[in-house]
MDTraj code that builds the backbone (N, CA, C; nanometers):
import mdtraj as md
import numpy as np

residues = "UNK UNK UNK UNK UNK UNK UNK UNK UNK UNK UNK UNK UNK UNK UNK UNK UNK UNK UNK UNK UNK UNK UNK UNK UNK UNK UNK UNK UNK UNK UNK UNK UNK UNK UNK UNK UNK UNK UNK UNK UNK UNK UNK UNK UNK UNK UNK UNK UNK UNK UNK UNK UNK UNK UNK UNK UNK UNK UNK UNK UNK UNK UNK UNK UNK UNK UNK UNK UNK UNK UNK UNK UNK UNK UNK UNK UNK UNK UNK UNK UNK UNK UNK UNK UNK UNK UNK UNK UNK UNK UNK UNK UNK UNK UNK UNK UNK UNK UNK UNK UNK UNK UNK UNK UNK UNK UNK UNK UNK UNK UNK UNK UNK UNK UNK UNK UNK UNK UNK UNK UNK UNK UNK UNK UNK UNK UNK UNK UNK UNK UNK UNK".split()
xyz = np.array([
    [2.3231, 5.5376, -3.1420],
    [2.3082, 5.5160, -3.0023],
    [2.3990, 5.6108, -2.9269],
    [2.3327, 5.6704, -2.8384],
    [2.4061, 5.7685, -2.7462],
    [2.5005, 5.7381, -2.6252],
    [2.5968, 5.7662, -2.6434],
    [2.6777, 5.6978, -2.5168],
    [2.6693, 5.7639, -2.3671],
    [2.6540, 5.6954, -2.3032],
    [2.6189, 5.8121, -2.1335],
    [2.7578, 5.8763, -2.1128],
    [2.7409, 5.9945, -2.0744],
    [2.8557, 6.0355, -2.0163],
    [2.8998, 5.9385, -1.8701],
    [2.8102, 5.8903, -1.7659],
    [2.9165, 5.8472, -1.6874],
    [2.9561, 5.7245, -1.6893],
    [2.8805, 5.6161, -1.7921],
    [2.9897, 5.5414, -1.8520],
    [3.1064, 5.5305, -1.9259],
    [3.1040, 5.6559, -1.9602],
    [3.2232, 5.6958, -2.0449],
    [3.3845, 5.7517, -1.9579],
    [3.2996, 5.8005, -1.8244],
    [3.3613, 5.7970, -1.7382],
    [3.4077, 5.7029, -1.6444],
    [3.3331, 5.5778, -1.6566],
    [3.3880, 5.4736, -1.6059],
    [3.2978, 5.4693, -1.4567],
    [3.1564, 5.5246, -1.4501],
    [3.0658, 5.5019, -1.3604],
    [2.9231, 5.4224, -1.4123],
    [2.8744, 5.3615, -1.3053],
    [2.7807, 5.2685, -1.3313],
    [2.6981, 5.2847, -1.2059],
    [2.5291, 5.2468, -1.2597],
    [2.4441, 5.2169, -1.1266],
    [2.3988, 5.0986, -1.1559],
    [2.3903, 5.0251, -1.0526],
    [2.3290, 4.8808, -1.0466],
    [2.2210, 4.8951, -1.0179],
    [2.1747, 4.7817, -1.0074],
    [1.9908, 4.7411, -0.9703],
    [1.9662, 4.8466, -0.8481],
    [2.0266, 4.8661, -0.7684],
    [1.9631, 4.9414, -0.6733],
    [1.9994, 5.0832, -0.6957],
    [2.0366, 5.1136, -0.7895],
    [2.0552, 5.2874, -0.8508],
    [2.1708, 5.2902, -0.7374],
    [2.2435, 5.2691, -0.7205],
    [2.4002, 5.2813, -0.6647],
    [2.5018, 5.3175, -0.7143],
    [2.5565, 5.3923, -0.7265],
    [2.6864, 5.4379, -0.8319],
    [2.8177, 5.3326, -0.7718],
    [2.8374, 5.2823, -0.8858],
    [2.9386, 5.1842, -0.9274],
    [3.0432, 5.2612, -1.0035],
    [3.2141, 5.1700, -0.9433],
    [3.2909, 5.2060, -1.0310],
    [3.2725, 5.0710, -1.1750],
    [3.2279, 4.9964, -1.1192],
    [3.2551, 4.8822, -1.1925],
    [3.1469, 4.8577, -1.3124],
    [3.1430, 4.7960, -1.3691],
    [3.0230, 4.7617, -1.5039],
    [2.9386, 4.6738, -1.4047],
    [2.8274, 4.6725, -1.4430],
    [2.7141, 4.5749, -1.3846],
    [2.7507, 4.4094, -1.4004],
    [2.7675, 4.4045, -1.5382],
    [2.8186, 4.2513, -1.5637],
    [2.9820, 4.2196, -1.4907],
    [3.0448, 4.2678, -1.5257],
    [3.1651, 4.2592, -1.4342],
    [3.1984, 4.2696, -1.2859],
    [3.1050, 4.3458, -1.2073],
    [3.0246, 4.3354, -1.0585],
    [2.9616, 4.2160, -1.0346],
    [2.8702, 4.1610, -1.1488],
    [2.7836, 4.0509, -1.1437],
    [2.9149, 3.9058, -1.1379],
    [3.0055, 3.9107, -1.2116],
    [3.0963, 3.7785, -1.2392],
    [3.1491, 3.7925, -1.1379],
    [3.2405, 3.9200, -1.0748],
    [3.3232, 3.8679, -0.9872],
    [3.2701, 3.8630, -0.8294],
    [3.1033, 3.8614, -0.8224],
    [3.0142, 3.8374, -0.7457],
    [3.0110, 3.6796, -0.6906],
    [2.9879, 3.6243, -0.8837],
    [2.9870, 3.4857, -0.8427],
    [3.1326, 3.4608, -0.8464],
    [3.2146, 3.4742, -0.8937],
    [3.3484, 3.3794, -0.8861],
    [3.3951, 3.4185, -0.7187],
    [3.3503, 3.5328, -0.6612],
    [3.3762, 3.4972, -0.5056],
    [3.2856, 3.4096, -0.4370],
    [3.1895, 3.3933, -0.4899],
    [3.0707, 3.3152, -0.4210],
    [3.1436, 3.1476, -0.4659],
    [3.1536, 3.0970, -0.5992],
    [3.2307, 3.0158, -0.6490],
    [3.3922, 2.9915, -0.5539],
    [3.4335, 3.0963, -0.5457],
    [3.5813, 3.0674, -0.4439],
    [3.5484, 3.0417, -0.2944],
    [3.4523, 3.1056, -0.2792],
    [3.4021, 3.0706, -0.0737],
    [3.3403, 2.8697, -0.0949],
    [3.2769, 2.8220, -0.1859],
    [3.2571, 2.7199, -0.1638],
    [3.3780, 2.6245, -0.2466],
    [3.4567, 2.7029, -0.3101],
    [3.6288, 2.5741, -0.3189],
    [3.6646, 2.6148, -0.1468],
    [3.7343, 2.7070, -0.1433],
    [3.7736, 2.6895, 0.0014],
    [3.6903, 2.6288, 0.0737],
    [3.5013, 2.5801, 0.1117],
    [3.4696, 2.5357, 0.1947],
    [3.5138, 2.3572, 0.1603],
    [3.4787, 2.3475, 0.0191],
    [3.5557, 2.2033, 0.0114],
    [3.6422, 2.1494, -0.0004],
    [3.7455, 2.2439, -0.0194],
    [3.8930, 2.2145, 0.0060],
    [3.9419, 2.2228, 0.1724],
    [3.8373, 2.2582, 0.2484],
    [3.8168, 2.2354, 0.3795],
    [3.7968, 2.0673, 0.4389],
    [3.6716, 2.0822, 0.3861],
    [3.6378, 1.9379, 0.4501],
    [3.7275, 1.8419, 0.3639],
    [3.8122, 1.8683, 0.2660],
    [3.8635, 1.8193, 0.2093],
    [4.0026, 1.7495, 0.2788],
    [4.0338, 1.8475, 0.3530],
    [4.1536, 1.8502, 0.4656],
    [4.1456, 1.7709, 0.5558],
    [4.0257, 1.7545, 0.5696],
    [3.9696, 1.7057, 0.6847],
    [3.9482, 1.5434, 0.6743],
    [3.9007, 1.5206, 0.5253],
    [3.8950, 1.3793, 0.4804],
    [3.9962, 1.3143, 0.5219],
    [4.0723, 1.3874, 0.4280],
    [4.2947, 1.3550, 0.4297],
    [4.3443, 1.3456, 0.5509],
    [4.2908, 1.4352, 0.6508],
    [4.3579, 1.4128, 0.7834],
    [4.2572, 1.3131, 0.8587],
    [4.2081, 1.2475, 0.8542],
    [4.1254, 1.1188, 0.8928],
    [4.1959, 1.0243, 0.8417],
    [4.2283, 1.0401, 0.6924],
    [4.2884, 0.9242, 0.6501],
    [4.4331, 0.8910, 0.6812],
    [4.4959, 1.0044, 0.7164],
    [4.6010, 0.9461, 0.7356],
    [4.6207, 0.9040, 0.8759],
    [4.5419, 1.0089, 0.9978],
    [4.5299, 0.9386, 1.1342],
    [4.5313, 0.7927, 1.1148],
    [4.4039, 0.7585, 1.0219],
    [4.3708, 0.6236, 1.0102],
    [4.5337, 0.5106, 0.9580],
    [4.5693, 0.5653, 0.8489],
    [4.6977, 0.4834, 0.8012],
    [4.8034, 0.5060, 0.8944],
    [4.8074, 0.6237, 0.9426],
    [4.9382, 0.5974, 1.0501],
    [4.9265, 0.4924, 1.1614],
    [4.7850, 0.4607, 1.2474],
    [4.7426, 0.3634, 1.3614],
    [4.7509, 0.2304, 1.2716],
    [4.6991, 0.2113, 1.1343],
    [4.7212, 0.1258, 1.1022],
    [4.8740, 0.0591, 1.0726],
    [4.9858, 0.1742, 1.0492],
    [5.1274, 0.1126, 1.0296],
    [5.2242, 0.0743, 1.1660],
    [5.1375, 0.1913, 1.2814],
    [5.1616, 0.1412, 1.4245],
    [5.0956, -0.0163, 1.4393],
    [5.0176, -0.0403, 1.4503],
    [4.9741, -0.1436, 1.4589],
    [5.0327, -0.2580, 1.3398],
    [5.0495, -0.2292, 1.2623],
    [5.1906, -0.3594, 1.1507],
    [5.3011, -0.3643, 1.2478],
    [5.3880, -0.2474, 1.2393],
    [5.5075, -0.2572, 1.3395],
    [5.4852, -0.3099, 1.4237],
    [5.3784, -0.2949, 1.5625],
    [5.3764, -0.3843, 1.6301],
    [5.3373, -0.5347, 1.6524],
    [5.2721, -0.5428, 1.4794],
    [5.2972, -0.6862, 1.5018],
    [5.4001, -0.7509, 1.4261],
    [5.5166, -0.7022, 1.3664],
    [5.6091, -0.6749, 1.3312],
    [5.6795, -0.7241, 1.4186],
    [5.6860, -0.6520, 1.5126],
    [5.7682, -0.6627, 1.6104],
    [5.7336, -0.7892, 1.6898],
    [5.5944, -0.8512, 1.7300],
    [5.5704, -0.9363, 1.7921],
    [5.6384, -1.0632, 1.7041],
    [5.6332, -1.0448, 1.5803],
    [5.6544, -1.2110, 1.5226],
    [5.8125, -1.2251, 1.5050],
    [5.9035, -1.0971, 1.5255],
    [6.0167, -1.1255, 1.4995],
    [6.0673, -1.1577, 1.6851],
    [6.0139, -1.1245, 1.7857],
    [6.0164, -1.1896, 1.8952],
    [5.9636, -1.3001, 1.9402],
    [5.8980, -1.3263, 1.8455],
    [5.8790, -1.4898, 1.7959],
    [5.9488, -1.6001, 1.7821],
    [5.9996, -1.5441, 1.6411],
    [6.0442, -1.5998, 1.5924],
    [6.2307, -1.6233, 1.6372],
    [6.2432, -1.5404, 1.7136],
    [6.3796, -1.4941, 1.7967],
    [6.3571, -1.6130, 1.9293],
    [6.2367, -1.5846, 1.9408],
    [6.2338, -1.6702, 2.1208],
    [6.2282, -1.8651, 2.0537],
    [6.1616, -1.8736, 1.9109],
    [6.2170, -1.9934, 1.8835],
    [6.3220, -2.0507, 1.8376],
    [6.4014, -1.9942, 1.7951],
    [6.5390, -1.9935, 1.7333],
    [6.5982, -2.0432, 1.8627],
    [6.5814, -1.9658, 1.9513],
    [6.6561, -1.9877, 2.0969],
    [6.6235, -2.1130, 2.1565],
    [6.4640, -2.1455, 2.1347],
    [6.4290, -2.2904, 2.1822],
    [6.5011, -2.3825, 2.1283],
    [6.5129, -2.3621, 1.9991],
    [6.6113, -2.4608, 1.9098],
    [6.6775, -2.5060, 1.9298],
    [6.7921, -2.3502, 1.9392],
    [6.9317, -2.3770, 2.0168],
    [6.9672, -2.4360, 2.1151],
    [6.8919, -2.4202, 2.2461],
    [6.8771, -2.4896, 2.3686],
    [6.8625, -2.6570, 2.2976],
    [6.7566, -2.6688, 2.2482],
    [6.7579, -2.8190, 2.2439],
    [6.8728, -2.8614, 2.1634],
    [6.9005, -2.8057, 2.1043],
    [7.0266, -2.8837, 2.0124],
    [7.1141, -2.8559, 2.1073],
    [7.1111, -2.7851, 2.1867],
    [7.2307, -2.7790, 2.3158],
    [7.2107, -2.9349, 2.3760],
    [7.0601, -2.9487, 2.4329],
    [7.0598, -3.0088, 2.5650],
    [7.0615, -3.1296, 2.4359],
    [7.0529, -3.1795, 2.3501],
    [7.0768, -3.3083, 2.2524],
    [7.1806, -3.3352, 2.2713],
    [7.3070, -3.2474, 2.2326],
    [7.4364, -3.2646, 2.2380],
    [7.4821, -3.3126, 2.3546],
    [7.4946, -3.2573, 2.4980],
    [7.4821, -3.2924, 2.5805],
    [7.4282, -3.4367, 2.6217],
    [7.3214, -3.4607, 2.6333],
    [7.2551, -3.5984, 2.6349],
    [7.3348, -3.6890, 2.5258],
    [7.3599, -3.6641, 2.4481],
    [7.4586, -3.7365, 2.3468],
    [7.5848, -3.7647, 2.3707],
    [7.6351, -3.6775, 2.4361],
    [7.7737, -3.6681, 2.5285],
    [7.7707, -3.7539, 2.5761],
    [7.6125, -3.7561, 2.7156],
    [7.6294, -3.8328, 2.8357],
    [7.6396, -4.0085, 2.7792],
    [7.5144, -4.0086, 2.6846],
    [7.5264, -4.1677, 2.6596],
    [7.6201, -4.2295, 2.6230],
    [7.7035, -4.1322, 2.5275],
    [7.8344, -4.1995, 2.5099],
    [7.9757, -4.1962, 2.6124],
    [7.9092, -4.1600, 2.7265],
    [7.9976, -4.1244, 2.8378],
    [7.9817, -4.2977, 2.9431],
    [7.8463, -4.2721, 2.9371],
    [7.7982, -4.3975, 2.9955],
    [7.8207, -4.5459, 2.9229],
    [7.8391, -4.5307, 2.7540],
    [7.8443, -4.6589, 2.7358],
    [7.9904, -4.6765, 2.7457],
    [8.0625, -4.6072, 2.7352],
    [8.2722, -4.6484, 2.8028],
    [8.2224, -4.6801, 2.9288],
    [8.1245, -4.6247, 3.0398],
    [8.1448, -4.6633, 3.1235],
    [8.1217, -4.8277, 3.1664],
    [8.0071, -4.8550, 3.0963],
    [7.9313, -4.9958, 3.0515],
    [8.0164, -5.0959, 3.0097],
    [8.0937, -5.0257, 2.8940],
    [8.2104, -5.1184, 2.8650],
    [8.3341, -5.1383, 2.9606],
    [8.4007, -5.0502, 3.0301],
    [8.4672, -5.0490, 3.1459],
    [8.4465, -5.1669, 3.2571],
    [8.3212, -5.1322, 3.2726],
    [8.2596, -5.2558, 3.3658],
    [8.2268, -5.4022, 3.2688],
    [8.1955, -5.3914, 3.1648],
    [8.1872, -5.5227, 3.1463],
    [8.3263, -5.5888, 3.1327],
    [8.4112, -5.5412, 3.1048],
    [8.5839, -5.5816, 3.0760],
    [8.6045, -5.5995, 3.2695],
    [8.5901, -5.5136, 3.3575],
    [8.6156, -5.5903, 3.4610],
    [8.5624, -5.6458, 3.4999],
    [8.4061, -5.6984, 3.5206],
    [8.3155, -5.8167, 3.5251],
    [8.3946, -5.9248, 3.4892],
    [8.4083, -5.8993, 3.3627],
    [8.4692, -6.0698, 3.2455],
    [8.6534, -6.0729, 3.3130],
    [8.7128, -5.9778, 3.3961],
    [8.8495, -6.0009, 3.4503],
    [8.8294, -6.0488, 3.6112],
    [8.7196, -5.9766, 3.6359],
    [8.6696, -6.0286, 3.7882],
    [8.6193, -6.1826, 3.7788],
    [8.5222, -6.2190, 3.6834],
    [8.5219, -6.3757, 3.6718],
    [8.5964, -6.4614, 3.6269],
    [8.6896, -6.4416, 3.5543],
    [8.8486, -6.5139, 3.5439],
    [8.9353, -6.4845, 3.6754],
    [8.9536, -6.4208, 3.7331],
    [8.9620, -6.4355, 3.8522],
    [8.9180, -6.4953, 3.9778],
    [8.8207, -6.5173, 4.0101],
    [8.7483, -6.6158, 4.0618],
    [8.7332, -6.7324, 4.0206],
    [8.7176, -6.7559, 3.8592],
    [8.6830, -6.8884, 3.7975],
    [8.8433, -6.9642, 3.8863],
    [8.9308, -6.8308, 3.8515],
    [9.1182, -6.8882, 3.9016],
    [9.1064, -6.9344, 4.0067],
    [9.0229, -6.8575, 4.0908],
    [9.0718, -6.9378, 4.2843],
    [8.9767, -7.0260, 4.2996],
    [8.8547, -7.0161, 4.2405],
    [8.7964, -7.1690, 4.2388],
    [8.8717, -7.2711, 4.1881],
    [8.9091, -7.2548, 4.0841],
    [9.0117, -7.3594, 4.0731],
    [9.1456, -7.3824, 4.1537],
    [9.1423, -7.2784, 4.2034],
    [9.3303, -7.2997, 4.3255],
    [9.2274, -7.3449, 4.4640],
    [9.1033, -7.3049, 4.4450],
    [9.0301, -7.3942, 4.5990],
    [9.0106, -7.5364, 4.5817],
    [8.9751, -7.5288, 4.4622],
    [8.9365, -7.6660, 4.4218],
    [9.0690, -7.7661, 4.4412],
    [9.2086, -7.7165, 4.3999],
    [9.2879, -7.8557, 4.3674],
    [9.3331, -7.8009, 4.5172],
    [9.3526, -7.6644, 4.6210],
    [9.3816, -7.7139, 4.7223],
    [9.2989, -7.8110, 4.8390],
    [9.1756, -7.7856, 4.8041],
    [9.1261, -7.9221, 4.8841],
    [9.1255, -8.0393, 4.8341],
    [9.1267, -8.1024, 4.7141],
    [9.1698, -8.2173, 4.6550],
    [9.3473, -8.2462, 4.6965],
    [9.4373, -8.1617, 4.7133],
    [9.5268, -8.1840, 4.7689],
    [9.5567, -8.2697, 4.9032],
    [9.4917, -8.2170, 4.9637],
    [9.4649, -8.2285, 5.1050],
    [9.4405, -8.3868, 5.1269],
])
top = md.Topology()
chain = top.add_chain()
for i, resn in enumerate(residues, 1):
    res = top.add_residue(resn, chain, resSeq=i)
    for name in ("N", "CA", "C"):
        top.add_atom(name, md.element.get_by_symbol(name[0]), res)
traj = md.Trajectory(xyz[None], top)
């Protein structure tokens, strides 16, 4: 088999009688592996594009936790406080009743000294008009 001189030289014609530096088959591969690389880059495109949807999506979704995050610990803050208040205003009211029953007792001790007293001058009325 005869070797061509301008393959030997490292020239080639393709299908359309074109002088090539390159071999036909080796023109032909790195034909497709660019054709092969234009559609990774197109889907590593929309690919980007997936990912950046998804994370738009997960970031509104962690805004939206935090803020309800935030709502239940102002919740849970504004009942703590209700609490407190009432165990305030308990104490208080607890205060008062026991404020009021010394007072109750106060008065019943002078009631029961106010009617020994009287029972007394009824009896000093009594023997001063029997005196008489």
């Amino acid at each position: 088999m005869a070797k061509d001189p301008l393959a030997e030289a490292g020239l080639h014609f393709d299908e359309l009688n074109k002088l090539r530096v390159l071999e036909p088959d080796v023109s032909q591969k790195t034909t497709e592996l660019k054709e092969e690389c234009e559609e990774f880059v197109d889907k590593i495109g929309q690919f980007q594009k997936i990912v950046g949807g998804l994370i738009e999506l997960v970031d509104e979704l962690a805004k939206e936790a935090e803020n309800e995050k935030m709502k239940a610990i102002g919740a849970r803050n504004l009942l703590k406080s209700v609490e407190k208040q009432r165990e305030a205003q308990q104490q208080q009211l607890q205060a008062l009743i026991a404020e009021k029953k010394m007072q109750l007792e106060r008065y019943r001790i002078e009631y029961e000294a106010l009617q020994k007293v009287e029972a007394e001058q009824n009896e000093f009325i009594d023997q001063f008009i029997l005196q008489k």
